[in-house]
Each structure stands twice: as C-alpha cells, then as structure tokens.
C-alpha positions as a printed Julia matrix, in Angstrom:
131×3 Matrix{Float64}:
  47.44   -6.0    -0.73
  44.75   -5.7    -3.56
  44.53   -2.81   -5.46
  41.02   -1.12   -5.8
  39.27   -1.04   -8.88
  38.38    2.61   -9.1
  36.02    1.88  -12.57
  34.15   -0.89   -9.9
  33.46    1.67   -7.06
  31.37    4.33   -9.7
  29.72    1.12  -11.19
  28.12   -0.01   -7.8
  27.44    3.73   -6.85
  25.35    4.72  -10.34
  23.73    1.06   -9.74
  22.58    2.58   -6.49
  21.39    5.79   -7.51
  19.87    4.06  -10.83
  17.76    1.7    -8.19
  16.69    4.72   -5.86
  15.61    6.56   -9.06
  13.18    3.61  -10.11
  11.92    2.92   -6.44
  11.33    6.54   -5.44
   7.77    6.57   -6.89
   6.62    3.13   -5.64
   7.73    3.7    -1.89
   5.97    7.04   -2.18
   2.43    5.4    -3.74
   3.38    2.88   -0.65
   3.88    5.48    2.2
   0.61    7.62    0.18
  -1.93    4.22    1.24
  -0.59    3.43    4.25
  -0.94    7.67    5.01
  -4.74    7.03    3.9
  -5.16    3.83    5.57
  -4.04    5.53    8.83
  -6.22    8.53    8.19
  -9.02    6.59    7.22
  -8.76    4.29   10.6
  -7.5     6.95   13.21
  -9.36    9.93   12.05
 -12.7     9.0    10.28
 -13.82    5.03   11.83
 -12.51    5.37   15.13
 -12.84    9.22   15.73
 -15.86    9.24   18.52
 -16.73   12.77   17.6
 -17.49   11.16   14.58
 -19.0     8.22   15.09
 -21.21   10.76   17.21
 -22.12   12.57   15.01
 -23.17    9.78   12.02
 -25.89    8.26   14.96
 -28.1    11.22   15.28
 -30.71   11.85   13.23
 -29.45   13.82   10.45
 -25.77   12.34    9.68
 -23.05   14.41    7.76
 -22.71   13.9     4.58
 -19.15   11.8     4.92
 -21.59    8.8     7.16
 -21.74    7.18    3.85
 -18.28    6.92    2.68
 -17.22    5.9     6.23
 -19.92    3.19    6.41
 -18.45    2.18    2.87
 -14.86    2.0     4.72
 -15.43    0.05    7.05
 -17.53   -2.82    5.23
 -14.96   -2.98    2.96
 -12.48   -3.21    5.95
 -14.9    -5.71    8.04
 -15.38   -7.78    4.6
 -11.6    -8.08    4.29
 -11.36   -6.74    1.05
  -8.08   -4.18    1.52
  -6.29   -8.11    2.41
  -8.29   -9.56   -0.98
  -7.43   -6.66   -3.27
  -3.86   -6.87   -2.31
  -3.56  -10.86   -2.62
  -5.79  -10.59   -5.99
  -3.45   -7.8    -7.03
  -0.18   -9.22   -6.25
  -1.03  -12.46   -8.01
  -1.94  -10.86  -11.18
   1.26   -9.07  -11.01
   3.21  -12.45   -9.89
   1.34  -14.36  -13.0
   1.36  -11.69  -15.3
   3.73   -8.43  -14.4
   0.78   -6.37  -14.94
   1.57   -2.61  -13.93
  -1.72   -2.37  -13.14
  -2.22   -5.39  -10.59
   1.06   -3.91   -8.67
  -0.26   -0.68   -8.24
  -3.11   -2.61   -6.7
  -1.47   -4.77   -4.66
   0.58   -1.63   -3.39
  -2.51    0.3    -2.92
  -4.68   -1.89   -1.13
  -1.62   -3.7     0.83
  -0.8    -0.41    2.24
  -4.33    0.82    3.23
  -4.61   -2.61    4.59
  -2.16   -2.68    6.85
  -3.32    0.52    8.82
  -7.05   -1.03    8.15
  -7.61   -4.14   10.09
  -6.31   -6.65    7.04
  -2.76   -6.84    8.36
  -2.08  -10.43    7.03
  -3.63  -10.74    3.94
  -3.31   -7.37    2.58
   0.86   -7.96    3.56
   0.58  -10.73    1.33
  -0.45   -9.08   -1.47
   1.93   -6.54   -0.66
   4.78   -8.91   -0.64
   3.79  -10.67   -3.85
   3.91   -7.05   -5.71
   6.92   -5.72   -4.41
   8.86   -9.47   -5.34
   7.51   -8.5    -9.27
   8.7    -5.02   -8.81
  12.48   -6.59   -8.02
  11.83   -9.13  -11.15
  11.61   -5.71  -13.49
C-alpha cells in the first residue's frame, strides 16, 4: 500500500477554499442578473396587471423603463452585450468587459436572448479561469 501524503491533502484543500474565495463574488454578480433578468421578465413585461395598466390613458410612471426593457430584449441586445463583452475580455482580459459579459449574459438568459447572451457568458467565465 501507498502511504498518504498528509502535506498533499491540506495543499488541495487551501487550493479549494483559495478558488471559492475568488469565485464567491462573480457567481453572486451572476445569480444578481439572472435575479433581475427574471424579475424584469416575470414581474414587469409579462405581468398582465401591468401591461394593463401601461395601455390606458395615463400610464405609470415605470411604462417607460419597461418599454425600454423590452426593445432592448426584442433588439437582442442582452445576447450582443454579452458576446461584445466576453470578446473584449477573451482579446483583452478586461475586468470591465467580464463584468459585462456576466451582466448581460445573465439578464439574458431569463430575457429572451438565451443563445447569444450564453455565449458571451461562456466566453467571460473561460477568461475568469485564465486569471
């Protein structure tokens, strides 16, 4: 039988725990736009109470920002900020481009830009594994 390194069992552990530490934040800015996207979709473009309420004659003030929404939504730009984001962080390893990528991936996927904004999603979180 082998004997067990004890010194390689705490390496692999503290390389865990050093990997959740640096993750923690991004998977929370993740599950933070896909937790807007699904608000966004479920309870502001596709709420009929709502919708209701932004036809009659006087709409609430929030009409606008819901139109605003859903063109971007309808144009596909949640799926083109993501792709646009994740190749600047690809190409360049800007922190700035993943943050977009993660941001607009996530809303995307709860927003009717499944494919694209996955993309982009997947390009950013491959540059966030190259840190």
């Amino acid at each position: 039988m082998r004997a067990v390194n004890p010194g390689q069992a705490t390496k692999s552990g503290a390389t865990v725990t050093i990997w959740a530490k640096q993750a923690w934040p991004w998977l929370l800015l993740l599950l933070l736009s896909l937790g807007f996207g699904v608000y966004v979709r479920y309870g502001l473009i596709q709420s009929t109470p709502i919708g209701l309420m932004c036809q009659a004659s006087e709409p609430a003030w929030f009409c606008g920002p819901r139109h605003l929404l859903w063109q971007i939504g309808n144009m596909n730009g949640w799926g083109w900020g993501a792709m646009i984001g994740g190749m600047l962080a690809i190409l360049f390893g800007w922190r700035a481009a993943i943050v977009l990528a993660i941001v607009a991936g996530g809303a995307g996927l709860a927003l009717y830009n499944a494919g694209p904004a996955a993309f982009g999603l997947l390009l950013a979180l491959m540059r966030l594994v190259r840190r």
